[in-house]
HTML snippet that shows the backbone in 3Dmol.js (N, CA, C, O; Angstrom):
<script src="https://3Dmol.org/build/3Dmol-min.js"></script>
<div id="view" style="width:600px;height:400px;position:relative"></div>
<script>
const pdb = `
ATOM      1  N   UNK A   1      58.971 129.727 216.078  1.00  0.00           N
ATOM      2  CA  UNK A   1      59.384 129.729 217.464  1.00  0.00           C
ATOM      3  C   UNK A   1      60.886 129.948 217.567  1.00  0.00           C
ATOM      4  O   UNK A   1      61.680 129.314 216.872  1.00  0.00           O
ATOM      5  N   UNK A   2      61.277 130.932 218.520  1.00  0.00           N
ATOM      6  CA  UNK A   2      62.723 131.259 218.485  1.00  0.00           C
ATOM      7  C   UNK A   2      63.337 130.201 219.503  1.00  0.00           C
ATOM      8  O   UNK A   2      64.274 129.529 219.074  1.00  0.00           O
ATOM      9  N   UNK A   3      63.002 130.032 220.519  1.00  0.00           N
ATOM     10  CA  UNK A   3      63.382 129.276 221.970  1.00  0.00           C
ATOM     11  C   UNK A   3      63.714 130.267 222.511  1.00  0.00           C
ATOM     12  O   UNK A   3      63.462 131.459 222.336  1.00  0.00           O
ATOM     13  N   UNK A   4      64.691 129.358 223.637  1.00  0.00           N
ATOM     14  CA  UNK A   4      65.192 130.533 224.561  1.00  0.00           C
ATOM     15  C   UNK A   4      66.535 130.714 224.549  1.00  0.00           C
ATOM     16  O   UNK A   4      67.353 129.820 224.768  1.00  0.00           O
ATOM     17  N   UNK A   5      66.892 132.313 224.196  1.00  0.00           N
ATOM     18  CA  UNK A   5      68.216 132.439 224.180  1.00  0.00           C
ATOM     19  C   UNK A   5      69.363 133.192 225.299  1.00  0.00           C
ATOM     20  O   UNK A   5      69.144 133.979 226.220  1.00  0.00           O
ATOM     21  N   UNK A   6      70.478 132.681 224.870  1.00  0.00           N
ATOM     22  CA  UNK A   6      71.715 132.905 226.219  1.00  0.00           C
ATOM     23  C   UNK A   6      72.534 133.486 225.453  1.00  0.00           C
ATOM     24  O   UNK A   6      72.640 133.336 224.236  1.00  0.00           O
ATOM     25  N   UNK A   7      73.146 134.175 226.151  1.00  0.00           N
ATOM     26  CA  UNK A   7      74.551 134.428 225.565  1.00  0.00           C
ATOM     27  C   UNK A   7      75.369 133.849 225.209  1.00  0.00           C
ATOM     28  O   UNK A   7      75.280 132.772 225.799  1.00  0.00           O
ATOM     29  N   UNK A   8      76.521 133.830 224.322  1.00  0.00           N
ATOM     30  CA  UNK A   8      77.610 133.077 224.347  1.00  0.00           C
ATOM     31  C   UNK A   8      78.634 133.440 225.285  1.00  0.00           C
ATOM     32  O   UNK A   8      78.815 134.561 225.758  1.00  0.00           O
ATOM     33  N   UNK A   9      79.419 132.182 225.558  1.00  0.00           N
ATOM     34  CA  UNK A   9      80.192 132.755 226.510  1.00  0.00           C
ATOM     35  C   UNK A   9      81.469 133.786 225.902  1.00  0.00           C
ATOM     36  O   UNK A   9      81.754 133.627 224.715  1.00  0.00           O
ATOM     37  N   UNK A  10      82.022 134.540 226.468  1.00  0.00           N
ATOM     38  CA  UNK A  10      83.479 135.561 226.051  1.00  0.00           C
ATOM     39  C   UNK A  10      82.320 136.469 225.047  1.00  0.00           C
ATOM     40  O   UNK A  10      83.061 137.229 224.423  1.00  0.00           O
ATOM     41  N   UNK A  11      81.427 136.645 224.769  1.00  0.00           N
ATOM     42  CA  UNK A  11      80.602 136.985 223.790  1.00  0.00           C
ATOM     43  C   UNK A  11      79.508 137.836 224.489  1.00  0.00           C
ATOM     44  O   UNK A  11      78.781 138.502 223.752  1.00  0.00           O
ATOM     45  N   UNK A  12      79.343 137.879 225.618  1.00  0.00           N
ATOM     46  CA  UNK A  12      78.077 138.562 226.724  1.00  0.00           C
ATOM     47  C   UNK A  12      78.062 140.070 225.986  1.00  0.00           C
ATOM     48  O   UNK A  12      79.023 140.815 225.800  1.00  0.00           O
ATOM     49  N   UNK A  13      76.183 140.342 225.505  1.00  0.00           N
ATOM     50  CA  UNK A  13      76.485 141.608 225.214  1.00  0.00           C
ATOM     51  C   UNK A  13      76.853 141.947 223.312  1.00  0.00           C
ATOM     52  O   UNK A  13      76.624 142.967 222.662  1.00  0.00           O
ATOM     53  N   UNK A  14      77.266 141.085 223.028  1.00  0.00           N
ATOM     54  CA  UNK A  14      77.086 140.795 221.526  1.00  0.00           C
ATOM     55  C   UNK A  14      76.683 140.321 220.623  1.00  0.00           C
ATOM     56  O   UNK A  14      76.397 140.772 219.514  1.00  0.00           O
ATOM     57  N   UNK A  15      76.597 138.594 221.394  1.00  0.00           N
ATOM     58  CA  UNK A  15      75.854 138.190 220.537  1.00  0.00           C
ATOM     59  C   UNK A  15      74.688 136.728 221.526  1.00  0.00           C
ATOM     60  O   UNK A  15      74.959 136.366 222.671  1.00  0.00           O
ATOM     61  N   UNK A  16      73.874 136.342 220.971  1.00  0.00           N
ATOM     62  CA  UNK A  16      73.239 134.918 221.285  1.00  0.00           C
ATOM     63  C   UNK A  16      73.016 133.978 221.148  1.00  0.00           C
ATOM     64  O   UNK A  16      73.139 133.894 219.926  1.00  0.00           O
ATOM     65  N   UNK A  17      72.715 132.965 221.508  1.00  0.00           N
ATOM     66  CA  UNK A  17      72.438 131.707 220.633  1.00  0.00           C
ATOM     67  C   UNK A  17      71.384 130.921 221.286  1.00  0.00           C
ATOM     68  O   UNK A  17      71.556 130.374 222.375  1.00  0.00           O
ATOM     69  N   UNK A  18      70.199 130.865 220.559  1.00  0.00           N
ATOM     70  CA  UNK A  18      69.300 129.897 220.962  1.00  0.00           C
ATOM     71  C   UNK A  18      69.131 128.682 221.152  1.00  0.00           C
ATOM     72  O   UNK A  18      69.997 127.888 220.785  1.00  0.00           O
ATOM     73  N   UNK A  19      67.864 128.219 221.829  1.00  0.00           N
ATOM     74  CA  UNK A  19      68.121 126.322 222.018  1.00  0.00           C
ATOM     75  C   UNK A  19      68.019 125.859 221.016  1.00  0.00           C
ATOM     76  O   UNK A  19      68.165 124.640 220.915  1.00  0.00           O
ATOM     77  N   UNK A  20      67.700 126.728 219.780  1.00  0.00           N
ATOM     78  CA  UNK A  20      67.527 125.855 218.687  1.00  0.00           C
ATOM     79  C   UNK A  20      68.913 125.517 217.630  1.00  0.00           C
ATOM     80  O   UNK A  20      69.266 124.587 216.904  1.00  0.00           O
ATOM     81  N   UNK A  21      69.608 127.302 218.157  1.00  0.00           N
ATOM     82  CA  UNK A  21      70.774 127.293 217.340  1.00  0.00           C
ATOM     83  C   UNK A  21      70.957 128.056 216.569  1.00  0.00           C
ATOM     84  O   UNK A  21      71.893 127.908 215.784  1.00  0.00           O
ATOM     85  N   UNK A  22      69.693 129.731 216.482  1.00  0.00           N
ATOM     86  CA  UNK A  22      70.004 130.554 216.023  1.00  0.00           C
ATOM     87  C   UNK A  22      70.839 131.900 216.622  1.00  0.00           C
ATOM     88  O   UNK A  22      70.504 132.609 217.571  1.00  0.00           O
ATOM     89  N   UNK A  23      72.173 132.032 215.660  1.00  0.00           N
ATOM     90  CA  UNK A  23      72.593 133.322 216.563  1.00  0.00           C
ATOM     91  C   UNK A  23      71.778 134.910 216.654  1.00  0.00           C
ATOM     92  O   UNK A  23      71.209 135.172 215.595  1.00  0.00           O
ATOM     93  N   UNK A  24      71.672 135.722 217.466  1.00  0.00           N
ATOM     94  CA  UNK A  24      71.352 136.776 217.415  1.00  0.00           C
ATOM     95  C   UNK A  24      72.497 137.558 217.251  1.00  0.00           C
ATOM     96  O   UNK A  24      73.535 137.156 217.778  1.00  0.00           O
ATOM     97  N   UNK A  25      72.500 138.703 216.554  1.00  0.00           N
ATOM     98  CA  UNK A  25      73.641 139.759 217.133  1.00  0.00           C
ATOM     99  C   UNK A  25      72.819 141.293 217.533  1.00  0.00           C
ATOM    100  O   UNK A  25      71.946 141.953 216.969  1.00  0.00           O
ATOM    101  N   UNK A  26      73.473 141.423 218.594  1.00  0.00           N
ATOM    102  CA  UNK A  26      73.447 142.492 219.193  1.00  0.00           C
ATOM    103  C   UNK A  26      73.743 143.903 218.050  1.00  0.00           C
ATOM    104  O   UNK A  26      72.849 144.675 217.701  1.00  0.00           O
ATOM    105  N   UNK A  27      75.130 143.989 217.622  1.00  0.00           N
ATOM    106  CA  UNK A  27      74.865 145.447 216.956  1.00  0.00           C
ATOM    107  C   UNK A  27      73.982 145.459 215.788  1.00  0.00           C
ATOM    108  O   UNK A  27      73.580 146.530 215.333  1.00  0.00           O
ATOM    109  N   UNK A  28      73.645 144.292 215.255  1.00  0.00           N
ATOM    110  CA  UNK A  28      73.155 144.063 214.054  1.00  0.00           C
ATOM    111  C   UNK A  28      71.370 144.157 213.970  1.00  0.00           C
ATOM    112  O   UNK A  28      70.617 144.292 213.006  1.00  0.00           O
ATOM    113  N   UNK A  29      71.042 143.979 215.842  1.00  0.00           N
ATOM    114  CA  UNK A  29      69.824 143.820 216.442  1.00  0.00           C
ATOM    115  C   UNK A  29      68.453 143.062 215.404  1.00  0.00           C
ATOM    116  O   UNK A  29      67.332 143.445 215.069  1.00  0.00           O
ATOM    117  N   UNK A  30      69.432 141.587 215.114  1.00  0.00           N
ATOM    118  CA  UNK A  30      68.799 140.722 214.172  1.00  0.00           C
ATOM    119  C   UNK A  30      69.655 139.557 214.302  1.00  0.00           C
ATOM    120  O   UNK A  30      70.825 139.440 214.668  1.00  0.00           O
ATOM    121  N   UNK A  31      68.590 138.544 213.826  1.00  0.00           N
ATOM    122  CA  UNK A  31      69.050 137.055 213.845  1.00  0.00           C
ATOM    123  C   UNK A  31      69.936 137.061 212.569  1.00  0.00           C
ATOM    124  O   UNK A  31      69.435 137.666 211.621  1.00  0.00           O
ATOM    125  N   UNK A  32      71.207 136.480 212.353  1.00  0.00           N
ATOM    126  CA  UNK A  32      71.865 136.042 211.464  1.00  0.00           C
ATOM    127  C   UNK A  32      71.491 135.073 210.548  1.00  0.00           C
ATOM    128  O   UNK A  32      71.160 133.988 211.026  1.00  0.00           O
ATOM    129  N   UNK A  33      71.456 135.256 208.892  1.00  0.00           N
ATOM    130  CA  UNK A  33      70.876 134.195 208.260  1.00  0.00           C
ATOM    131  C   UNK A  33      71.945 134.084 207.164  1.00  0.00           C
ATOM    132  O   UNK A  33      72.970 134.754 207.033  1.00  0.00           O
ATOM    133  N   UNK A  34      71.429 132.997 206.343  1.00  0.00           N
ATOM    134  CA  UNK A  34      72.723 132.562 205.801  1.00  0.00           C
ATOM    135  C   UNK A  34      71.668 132.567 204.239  1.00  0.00           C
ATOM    136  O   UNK A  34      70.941 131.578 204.333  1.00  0.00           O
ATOM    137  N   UNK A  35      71.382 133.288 202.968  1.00  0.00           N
ATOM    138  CA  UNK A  35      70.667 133.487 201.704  1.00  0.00           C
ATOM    139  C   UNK A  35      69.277 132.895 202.156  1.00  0.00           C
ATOM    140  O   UNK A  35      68.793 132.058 201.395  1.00  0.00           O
ATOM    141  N   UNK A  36      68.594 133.208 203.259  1.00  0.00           N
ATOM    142  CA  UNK A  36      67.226 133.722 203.101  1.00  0.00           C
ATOM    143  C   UNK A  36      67.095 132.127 204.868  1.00  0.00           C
ATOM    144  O   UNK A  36      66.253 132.116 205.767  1.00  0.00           O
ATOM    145  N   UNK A  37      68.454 130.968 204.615  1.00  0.00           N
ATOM    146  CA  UNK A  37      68.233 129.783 205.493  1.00  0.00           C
ATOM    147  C   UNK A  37      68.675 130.239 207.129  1.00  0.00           C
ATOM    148  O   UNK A  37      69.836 130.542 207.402  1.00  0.00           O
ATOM    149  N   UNK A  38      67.526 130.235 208.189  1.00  0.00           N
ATOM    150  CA  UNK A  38      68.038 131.236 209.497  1.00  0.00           C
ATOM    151  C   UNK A  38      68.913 129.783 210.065  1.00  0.00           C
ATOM    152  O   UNK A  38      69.215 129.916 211.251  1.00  0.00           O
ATOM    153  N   UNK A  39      69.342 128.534 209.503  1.00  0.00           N
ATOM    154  CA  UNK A  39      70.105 127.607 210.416  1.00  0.00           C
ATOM    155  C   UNK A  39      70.728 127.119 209.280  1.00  0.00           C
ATOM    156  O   UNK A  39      70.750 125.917 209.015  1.00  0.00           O
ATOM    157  N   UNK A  40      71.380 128.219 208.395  1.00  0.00           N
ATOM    158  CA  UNK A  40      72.575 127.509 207.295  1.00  0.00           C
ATOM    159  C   UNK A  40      73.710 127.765 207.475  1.00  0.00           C
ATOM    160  O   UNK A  40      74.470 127.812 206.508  1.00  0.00           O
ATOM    161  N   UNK A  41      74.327 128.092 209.219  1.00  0.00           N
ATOM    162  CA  UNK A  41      75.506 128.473 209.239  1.00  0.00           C
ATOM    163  C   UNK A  41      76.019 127.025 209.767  1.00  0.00           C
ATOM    164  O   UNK A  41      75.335 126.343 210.530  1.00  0.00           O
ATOM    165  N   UNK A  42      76.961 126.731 209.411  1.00  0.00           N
ATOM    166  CA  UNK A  42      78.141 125.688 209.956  1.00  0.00           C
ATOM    167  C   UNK A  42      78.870 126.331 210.634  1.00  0.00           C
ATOM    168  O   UNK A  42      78.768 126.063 211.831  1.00  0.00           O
ATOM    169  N   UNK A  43      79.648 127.155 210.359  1.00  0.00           N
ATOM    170  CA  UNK A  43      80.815 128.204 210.934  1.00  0.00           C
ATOM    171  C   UNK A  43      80.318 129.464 211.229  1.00  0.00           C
ATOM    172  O   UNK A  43      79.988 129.769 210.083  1.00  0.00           O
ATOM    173  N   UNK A  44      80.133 130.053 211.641  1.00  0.00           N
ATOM    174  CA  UNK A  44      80.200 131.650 212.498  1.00  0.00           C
ATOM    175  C   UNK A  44      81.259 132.659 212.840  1.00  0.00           C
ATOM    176  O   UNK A  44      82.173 132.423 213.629  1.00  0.00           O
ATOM    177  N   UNK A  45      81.106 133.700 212.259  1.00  0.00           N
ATOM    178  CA  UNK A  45      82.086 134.825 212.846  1.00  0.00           C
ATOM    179  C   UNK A  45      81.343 135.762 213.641  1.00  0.00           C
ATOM    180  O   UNK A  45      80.484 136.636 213.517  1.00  0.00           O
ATOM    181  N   UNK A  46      82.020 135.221 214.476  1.00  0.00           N
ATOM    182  CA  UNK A  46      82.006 136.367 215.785  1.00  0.00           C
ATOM    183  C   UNK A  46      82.701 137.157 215.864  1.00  0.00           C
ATOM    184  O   UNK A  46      83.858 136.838 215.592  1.00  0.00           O
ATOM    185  N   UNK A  47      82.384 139.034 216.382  1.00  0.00           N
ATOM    186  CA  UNK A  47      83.764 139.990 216.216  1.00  0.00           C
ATOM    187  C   UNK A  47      83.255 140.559 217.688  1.00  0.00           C
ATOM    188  O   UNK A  47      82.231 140.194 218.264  1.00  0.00           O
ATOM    189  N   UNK A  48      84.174 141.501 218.141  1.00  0.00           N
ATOM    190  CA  UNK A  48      84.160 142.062 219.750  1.00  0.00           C
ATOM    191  C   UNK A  48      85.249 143.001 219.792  1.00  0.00           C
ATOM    192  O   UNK A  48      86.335 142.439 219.647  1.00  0.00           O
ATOM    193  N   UNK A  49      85.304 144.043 219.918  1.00  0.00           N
ATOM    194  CA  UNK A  49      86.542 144.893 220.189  1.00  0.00           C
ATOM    195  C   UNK A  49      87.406 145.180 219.001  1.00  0.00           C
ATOM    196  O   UNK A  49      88.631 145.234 219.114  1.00  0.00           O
ATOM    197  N   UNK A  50      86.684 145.395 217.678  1.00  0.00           N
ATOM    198  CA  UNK A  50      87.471 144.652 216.589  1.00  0.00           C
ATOM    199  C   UNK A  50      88.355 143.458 215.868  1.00  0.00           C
ATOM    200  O   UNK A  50      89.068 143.469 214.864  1.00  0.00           O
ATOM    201  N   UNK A  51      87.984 142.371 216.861  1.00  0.00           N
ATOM    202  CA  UNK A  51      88.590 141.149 216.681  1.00  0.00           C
ATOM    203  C   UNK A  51      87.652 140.547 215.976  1.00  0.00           C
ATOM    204  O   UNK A  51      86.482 140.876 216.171  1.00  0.00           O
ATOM    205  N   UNK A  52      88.024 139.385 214.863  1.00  0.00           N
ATOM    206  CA  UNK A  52      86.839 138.251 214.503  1.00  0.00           C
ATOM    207  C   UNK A  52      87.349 137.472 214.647  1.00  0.00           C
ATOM    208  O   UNK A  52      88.568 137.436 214.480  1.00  0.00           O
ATOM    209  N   UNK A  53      86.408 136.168 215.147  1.00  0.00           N
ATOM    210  CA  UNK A  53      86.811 134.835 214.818  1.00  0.00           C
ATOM    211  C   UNK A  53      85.586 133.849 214.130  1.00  0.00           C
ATOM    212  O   UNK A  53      84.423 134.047 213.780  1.00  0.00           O
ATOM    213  N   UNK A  54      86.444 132.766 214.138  1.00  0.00           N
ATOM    214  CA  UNK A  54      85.136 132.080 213.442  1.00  0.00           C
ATOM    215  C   UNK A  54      85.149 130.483 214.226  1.00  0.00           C
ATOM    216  O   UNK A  54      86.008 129.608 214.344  1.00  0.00           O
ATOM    217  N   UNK A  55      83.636 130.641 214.702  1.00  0.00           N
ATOM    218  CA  UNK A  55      83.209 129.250 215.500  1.00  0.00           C
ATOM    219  C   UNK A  55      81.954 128.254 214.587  1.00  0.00           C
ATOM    220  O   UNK A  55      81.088 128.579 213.774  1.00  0.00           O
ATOM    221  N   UNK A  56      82.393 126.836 215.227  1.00  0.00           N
ATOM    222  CA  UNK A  56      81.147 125.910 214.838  1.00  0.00           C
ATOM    223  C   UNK A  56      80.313 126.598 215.396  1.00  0.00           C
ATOM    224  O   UNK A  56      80.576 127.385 216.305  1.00  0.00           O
ATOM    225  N   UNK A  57      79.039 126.363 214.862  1.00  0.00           N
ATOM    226  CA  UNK A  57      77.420 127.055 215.468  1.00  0.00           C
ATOM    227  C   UNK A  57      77.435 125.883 216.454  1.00  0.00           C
ATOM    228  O   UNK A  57      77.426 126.119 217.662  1.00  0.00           O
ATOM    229  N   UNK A  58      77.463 124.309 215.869  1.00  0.00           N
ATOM    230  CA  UNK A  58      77.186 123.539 216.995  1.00  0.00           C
ATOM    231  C   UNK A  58      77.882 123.434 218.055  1.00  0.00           C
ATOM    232  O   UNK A  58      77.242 123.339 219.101  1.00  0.00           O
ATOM    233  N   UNK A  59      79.099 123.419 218.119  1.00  0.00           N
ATOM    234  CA  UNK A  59      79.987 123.767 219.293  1.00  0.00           C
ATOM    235  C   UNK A  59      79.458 124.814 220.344  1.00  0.00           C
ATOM    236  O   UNK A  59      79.080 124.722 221.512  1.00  0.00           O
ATOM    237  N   UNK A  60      79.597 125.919 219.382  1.00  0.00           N
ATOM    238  CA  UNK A  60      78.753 126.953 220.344  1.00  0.00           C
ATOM    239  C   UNK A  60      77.500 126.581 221.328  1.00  0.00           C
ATOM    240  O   UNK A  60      77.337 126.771 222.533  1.00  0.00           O
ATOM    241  N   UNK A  61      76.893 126.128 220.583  1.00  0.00           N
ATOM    242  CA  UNK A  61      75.418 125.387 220.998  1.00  0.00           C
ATOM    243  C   UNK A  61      75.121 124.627 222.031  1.00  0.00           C
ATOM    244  O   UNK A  61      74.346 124.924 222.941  1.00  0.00           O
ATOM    245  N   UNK A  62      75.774 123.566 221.901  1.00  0.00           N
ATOM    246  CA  UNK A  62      76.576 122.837 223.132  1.00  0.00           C
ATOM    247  C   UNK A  62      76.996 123.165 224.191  1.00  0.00           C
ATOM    248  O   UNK A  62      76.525 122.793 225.266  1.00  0.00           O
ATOM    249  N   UNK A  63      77.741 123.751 224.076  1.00  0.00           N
ATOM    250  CA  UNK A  63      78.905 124.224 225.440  1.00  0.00           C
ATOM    251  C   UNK A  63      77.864 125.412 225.851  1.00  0.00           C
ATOM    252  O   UNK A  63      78.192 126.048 226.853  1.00  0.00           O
ATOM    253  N   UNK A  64      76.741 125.761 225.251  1.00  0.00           N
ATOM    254  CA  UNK A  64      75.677 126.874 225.939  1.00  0.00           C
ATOM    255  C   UNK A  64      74.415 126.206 226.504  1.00  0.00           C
ATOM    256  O   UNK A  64      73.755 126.527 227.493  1.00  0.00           O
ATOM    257  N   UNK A  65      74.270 125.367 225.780  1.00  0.00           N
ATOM    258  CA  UNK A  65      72.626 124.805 226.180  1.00  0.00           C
ATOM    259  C   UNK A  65      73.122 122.817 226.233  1.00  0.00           C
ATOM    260  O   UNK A  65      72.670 122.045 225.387  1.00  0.00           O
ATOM    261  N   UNK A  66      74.101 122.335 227.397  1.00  0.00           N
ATOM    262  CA  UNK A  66      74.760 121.470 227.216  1.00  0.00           C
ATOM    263  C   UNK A  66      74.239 120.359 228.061  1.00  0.00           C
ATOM    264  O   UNK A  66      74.781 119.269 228.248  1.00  0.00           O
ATOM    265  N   UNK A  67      72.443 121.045 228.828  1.00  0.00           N
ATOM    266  CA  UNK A  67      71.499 120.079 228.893  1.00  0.00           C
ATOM    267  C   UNK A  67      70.971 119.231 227.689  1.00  0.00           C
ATOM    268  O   UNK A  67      70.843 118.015 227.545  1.00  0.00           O
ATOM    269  N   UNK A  68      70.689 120.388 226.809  1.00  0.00           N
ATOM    270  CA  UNK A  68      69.826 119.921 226.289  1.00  0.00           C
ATOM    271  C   UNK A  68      69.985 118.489 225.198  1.00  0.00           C
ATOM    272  O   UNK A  68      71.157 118.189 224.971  1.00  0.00           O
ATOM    273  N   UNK A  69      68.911 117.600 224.519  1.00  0.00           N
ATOM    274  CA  UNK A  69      69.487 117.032 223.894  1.00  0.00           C
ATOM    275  C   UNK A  69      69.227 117.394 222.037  1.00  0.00           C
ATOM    276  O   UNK A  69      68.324 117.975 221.436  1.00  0.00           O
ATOM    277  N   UNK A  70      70.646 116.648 221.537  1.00  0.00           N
ATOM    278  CA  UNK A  70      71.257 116.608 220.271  1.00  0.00           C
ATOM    279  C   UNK A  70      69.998 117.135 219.045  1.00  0.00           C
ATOM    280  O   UNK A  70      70.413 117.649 218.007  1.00  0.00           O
ATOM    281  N   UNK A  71      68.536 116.972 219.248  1.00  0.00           N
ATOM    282  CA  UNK A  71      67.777 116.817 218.130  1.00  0.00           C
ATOM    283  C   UNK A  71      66.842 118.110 218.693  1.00  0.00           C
ATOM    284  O   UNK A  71      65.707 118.344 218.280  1.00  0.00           O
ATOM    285  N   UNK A  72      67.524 118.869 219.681  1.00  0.00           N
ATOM    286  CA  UNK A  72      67.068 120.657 220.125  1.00  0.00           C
ATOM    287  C   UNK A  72      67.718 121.284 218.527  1.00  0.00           C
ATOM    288  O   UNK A  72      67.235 122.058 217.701  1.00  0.00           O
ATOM    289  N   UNK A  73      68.597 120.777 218.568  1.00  0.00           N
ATOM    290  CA  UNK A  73      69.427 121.316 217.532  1.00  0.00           C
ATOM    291  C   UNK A  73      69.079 121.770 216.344  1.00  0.00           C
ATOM    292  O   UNK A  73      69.261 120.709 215.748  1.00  0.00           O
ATOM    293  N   UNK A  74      68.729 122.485 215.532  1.00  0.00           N
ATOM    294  CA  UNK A  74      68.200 122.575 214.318  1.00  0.00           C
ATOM    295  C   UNK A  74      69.198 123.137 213.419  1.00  0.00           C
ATOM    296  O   UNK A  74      68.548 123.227 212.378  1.00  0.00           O
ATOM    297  N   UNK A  75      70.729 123.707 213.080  1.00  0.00           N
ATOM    298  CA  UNK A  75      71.088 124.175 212.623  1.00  0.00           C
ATOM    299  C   UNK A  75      72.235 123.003 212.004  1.00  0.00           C
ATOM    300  O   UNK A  75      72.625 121.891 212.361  1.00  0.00           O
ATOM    301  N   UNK A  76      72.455 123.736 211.122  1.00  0.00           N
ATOM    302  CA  UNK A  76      73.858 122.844 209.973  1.00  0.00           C
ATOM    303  C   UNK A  76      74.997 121.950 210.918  1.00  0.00           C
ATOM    304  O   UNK A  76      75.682 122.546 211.748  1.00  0.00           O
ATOM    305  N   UNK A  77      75.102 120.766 210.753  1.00  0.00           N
ATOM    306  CA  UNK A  77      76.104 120.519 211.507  1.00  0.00           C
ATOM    307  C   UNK A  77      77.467 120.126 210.633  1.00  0.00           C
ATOM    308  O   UNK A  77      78.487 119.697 211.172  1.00  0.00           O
ATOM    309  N   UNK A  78      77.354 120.299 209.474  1.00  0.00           N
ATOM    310  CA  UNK A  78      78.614 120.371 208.365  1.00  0.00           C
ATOM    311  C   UNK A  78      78.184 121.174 207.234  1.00  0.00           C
ATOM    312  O   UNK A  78      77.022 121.292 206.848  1.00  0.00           O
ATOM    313  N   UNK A  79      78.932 121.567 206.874  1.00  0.00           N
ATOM    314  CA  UNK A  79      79.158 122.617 205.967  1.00  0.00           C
ATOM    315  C   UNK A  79      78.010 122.112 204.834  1.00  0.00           C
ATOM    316  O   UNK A  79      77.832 120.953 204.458  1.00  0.00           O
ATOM    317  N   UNK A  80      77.367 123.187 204.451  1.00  0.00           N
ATOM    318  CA  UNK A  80      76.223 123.749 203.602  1.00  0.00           C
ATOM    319  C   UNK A  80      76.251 124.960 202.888  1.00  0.00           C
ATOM    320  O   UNK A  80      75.707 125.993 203.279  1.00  0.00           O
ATOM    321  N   UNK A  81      76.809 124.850 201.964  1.00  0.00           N
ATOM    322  CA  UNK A  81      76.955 125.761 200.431  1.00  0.00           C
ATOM    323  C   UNK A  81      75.960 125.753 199.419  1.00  0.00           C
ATOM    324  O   UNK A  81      76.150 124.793 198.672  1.00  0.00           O
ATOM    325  N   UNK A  82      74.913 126.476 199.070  1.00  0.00           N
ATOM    326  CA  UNK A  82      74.632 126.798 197.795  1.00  0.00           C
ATOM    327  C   UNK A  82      75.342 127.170 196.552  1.00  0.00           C
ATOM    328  O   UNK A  82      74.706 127.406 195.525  1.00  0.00           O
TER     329      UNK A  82
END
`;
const viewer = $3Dmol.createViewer("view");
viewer.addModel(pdb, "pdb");
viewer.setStyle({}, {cartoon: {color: "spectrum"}});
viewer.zoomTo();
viewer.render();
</script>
């Protein structure tokens, strides 16, 4: 199950993020995964106009779906390295 996804904000058009906490990207026209795990990102780079930056997934998450509650969440909330 994907949920339902929104845009990020400053991000409309590039990329998404679901209630669960997976990003989509737009040019990439695929969910972002991290060695095979679709909720092993902690940090995220986002790019737009040739700019990148790099955001918490949960932050993101939050400030998008900032009904919902804490255990919607399914993705890394500190850093996760293989």
């Amino acid at each position: 199950m994907k949920g339902e996804r929104r845009a990020i904000r400053n991000y409309e058009k590039f990329y998404d993020i679901t209630s669960s906490g997976r990003i989509y990207s737009y040019a990439r026209k695929r969910y972002l995964t991290r060695k095979n795990d679709e909720y092993g990102f902690h940090i995220v780079k986002l790019s737009k106009e040739g700019v990148s930056s790099n955001f918490n997934v949960y932050q993101l998450w939050r400030s998008t779906f900032s009904e919902l509650s804490d255990e919607e969440f399914k993705g890394a909330r500190k850093v996760k390295y293989k």
